[in-house]
FILUMLUM-845246 format. One record per residue (C-alpha): x, y, z; residue in one letter; residue number from 1. Coordinates in nm, 3 decimals, always signed. Each point is the difference from the previous one (the first is absolute). Layout:
+---------+---------+---------+--------+-----+
|      px |      py |      pz | residu | num |
+---------+---------+---------+--------+-----+
|       X |       Y |       Z |      A | NUM |
...
+---------+---------+---------+--------+-----+
REM end
This chain:
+---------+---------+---------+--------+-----+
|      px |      py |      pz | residu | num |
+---------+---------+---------+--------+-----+
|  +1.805 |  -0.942 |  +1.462 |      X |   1 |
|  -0.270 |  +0.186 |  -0.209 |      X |   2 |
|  +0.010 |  +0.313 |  +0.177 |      X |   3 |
|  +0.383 |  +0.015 |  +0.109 |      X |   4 |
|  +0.068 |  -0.037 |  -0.418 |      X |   5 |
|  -0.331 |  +0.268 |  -0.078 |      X |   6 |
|  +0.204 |  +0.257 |  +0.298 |      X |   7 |
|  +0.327 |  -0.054 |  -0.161 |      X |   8 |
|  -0.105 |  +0.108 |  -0.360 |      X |   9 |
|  -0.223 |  +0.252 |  +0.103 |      X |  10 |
|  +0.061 |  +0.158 |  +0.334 |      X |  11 |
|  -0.350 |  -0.091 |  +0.075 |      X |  12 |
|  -0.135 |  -0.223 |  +0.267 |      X |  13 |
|  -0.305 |  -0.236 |  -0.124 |      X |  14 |
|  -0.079 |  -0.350 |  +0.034 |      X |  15 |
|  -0.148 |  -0.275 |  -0.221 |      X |  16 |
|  -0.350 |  +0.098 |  +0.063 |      X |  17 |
|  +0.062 |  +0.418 |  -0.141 |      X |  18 |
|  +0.173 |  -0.192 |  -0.259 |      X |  19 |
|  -0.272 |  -0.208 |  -0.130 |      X |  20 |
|  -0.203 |  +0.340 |  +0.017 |      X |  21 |
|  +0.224 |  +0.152 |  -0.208 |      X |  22 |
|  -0.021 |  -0.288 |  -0.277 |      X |  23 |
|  -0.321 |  -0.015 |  +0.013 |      X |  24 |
|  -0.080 |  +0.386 |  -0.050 |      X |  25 |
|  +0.293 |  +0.016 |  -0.244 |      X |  26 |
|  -0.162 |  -0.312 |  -0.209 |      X |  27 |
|  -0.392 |  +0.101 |  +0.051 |      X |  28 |
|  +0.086 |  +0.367 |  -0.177 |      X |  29 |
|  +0.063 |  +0.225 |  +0.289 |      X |  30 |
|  +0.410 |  -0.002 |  -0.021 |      X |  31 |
|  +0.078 |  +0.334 |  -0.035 |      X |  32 |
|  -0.195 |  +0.144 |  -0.313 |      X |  33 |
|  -0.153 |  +0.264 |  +0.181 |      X |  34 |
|  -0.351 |  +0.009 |  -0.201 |      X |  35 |
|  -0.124 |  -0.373 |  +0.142 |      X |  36 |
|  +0.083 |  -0.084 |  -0.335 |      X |  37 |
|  +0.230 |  -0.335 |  +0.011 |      X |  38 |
|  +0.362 |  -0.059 |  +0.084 |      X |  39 |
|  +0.288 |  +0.124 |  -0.190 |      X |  40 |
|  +0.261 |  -0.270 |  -0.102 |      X |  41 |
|  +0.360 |  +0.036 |  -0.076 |      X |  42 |
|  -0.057 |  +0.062 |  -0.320 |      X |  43 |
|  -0.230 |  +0.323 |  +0.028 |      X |  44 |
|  -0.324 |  -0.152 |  -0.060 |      X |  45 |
|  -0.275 |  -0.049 |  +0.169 |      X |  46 |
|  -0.130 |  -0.357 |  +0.148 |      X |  47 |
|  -0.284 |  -0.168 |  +0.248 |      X |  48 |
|  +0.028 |  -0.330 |  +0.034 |      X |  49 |
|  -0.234 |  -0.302 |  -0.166 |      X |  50 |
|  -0.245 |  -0.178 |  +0.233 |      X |  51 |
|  +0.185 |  -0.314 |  -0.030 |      X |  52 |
|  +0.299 |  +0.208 |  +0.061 |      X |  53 |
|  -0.155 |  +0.108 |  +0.336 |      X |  54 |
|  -0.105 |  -0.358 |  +0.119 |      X |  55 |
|  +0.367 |  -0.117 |  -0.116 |      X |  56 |
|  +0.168 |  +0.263 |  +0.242 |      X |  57 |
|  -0.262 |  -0.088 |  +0.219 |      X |  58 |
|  +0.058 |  -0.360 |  +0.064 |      X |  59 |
|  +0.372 |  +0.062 |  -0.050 |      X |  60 |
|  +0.004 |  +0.239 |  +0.308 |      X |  61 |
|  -0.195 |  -0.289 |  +0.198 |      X |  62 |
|  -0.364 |  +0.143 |  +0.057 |      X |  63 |
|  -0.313 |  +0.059 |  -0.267 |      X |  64 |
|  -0.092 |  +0.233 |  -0.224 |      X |  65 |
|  -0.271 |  +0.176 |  +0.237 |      X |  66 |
|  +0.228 |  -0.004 |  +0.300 |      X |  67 |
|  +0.268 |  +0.198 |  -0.288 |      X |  68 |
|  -0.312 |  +0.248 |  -0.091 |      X |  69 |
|  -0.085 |  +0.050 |  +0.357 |      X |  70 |
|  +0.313 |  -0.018 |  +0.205 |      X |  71 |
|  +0.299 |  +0.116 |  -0.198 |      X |  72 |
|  -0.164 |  +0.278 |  -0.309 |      X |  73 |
|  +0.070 |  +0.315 |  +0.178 |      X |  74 |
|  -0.153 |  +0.196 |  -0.329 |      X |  75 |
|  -0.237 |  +0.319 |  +0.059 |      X |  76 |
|  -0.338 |  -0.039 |  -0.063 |      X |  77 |
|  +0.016 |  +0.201 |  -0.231 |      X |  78 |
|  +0.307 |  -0.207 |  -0.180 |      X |  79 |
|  -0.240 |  -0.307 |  +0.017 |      X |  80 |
|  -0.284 |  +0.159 |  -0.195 |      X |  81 |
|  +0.200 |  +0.159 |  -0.248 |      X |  82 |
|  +0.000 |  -0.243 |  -0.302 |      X |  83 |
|  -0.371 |  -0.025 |  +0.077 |      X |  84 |
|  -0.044 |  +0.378 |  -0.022 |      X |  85 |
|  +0.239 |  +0.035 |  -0.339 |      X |  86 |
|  -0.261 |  -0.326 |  -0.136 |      X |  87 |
|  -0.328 |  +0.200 |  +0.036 |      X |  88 |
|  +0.191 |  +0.310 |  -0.168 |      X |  89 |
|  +0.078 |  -0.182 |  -0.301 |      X |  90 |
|  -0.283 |  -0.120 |  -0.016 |      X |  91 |
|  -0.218 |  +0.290 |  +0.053 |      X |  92 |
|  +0.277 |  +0.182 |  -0.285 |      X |  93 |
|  -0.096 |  -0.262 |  -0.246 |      X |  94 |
|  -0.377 |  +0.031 |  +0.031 |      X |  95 |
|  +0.055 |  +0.385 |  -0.046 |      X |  96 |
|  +0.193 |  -0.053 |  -0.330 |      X |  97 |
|  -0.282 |  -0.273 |  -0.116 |      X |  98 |
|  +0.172 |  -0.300 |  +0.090 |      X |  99 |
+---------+---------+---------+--------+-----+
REM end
């Protein structure tokens, strides 16, 4: 059922497990902002999803929150590290500027 509705709006042949990949990416910040830098919602801003948000989806989609981390995040490396990266930065900027 889930992938003869997913062809008919989209043209597209998937299946439940690309589609849990796809929610997860989209919900841990990789859906589509180009940078690494979170998801873009409807509404033009940017999002990334709570922890508790994570562990909800999680044990909504019927498996844990490291099997969602491992299995279904199909973010770059480089995606992953990004808020990391943009934390040291800040930091770094506001011991420069005596803060």
């Amino acid at each position: 059922v889930c992938s003869s509705d997913l062809f008919e709006k989209s043209g597209k042949k998937t299946n439940p497990h690309l589609l849990r990949d796809m929610i997860v990416t989209h919900v841990r910040g990789g859906g589509g902002g180009g940078s690494g830098q979170g998801g873009v919602g409807s509404d033009g801003t940017s999002h990334s999803a709570s922890e508790q948000e994570l562990e909800a989806l999680a044990l909504y989609m019927g498996h844990s929150l490291s099997m969602q981390r491992d299995s279904y995040d199909r973010r770059t490396m480089t995606q992953k590290v990004a808020p990391a990266v943009e934390l040291l930065q800040s930091v770094n900027q506001k011991r420069k500027n005596g803060g």
